[in-house]
C-alpha positions as protocol buffer text, in pm:
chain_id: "A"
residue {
  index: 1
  type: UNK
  ca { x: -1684 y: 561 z: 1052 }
}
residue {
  index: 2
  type: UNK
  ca { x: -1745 y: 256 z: 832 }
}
residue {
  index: 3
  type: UNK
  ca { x: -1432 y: 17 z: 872 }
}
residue {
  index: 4
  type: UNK
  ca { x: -1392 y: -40 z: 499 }
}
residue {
  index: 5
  type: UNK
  ca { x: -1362 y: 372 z: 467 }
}
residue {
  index: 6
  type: UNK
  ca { x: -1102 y: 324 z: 757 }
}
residue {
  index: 7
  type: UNK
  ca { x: -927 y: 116 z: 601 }
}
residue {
  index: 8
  type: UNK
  ca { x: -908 y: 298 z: 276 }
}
residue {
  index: 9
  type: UNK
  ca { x: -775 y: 577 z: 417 }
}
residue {
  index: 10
  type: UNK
  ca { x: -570 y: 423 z: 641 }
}
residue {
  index: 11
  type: UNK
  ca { x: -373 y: 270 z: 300 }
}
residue {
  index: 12
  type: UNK
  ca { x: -378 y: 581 z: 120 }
}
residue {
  index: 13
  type: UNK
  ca { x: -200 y: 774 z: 410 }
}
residue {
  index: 14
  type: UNK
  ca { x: 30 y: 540 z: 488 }
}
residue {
  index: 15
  type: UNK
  ca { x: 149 y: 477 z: 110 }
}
residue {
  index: 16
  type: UNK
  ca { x: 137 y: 832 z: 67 }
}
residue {
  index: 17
  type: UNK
  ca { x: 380 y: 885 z: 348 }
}
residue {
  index: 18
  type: UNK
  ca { x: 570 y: 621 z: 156 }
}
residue {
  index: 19
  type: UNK
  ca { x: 571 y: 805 z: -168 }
}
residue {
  index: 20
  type: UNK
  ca { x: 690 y: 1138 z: 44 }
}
residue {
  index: 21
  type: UNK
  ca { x: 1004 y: 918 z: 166 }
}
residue {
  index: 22
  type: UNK
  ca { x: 1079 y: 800 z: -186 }
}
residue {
  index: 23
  type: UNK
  ca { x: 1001 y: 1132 z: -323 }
}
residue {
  index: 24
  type: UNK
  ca { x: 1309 y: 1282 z: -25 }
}
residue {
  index: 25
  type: UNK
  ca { x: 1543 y: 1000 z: -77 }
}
residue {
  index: 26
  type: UNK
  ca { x: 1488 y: 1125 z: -503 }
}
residue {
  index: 27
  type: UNK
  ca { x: 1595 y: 1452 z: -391 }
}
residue {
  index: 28
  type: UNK
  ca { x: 1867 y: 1350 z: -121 }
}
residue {
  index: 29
  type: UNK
  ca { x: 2040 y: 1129 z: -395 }
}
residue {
  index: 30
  type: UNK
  ca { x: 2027 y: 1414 z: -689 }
}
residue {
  index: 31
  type: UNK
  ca { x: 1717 y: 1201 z: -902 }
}
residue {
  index: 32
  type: UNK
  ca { x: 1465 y: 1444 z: -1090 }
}
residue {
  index: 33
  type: UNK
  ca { x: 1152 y: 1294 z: -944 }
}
residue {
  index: 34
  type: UNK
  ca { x: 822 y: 1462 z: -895 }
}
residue {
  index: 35
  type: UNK
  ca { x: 602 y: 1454 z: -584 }
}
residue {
  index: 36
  type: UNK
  ca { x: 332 y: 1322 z: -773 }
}
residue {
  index: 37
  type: UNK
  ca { x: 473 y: 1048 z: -931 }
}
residue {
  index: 38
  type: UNK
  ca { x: 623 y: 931 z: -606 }
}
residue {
  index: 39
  type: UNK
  ca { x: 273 y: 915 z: -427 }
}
residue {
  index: 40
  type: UNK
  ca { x: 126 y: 749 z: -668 }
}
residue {
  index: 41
  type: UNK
  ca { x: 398 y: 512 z: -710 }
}
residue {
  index: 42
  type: UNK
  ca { x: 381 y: 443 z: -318 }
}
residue {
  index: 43
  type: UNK
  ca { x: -11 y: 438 z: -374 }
}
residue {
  index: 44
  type: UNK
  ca { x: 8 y: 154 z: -636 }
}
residue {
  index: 45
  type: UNK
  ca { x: 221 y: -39 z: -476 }
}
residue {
  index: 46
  type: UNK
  ca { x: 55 y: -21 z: -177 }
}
residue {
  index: 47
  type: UNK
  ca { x: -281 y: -100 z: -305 }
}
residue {
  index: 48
  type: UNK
  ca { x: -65 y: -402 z: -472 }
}
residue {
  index: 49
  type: UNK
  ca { x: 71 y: -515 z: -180 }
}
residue {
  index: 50
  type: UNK
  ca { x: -246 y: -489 z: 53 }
}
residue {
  index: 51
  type: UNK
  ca { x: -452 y: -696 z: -222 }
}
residue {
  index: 52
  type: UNK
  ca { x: -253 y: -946 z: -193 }
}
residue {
  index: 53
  type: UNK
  ca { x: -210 y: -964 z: 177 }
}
residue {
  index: 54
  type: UNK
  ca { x: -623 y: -978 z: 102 }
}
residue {
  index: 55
  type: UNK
  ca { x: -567 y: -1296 z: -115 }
}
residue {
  index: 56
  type: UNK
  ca { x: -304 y: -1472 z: 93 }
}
residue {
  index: 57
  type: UNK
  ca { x: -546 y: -1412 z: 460 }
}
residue {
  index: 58
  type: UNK
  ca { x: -858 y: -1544 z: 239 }
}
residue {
  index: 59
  type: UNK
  ca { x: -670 y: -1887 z: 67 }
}
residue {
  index: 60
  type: UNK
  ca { x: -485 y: -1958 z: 456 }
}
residue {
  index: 61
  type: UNK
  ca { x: -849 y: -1897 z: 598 }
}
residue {
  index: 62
  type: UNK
  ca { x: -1004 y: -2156 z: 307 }
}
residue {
  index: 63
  type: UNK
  ca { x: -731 y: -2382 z: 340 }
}
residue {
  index: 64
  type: UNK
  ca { x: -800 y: -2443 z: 728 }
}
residue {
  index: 65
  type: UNK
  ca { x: -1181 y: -2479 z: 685 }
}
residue {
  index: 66
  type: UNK
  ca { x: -1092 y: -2787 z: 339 }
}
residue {
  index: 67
  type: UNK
  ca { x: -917 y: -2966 z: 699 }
}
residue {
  index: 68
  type: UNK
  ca { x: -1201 y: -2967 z: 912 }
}
């Protein structure tokens, strides 16, 4: 498998799961949420928060290459 497909699916399972959690903690605490919307809540943040993980590994690995 190509590692960019890996890595897309690893994200979208993981925030998935995420979206599941928030979706039980909705339900645990009385909130009207749907399924849905939690996943793709968890989904956008995730792809959020892994684009800029992205951004901050490519300006550290720019930064060290301007030193040498």
């Amino acid at each position: 498998m190509n590692r960019g497909v890996r890595l897309v699916l690893s994200v979208v399972v993981w925030w998935s799961a995420a979206g599941v959690a928030l979706w039980l903690v909705g339900l645990a605490l009385g909130w009207p949420v749907s399924l849905a919307g939690c996943v793709l809540s968890g989904l956008f943040l995730g792809a959020i928060g892994e684009a800029g993980d992205r951004l901050r590994r490519v300006w550290k690995s720019r930064r060290r290459a301007a030193r040498m």
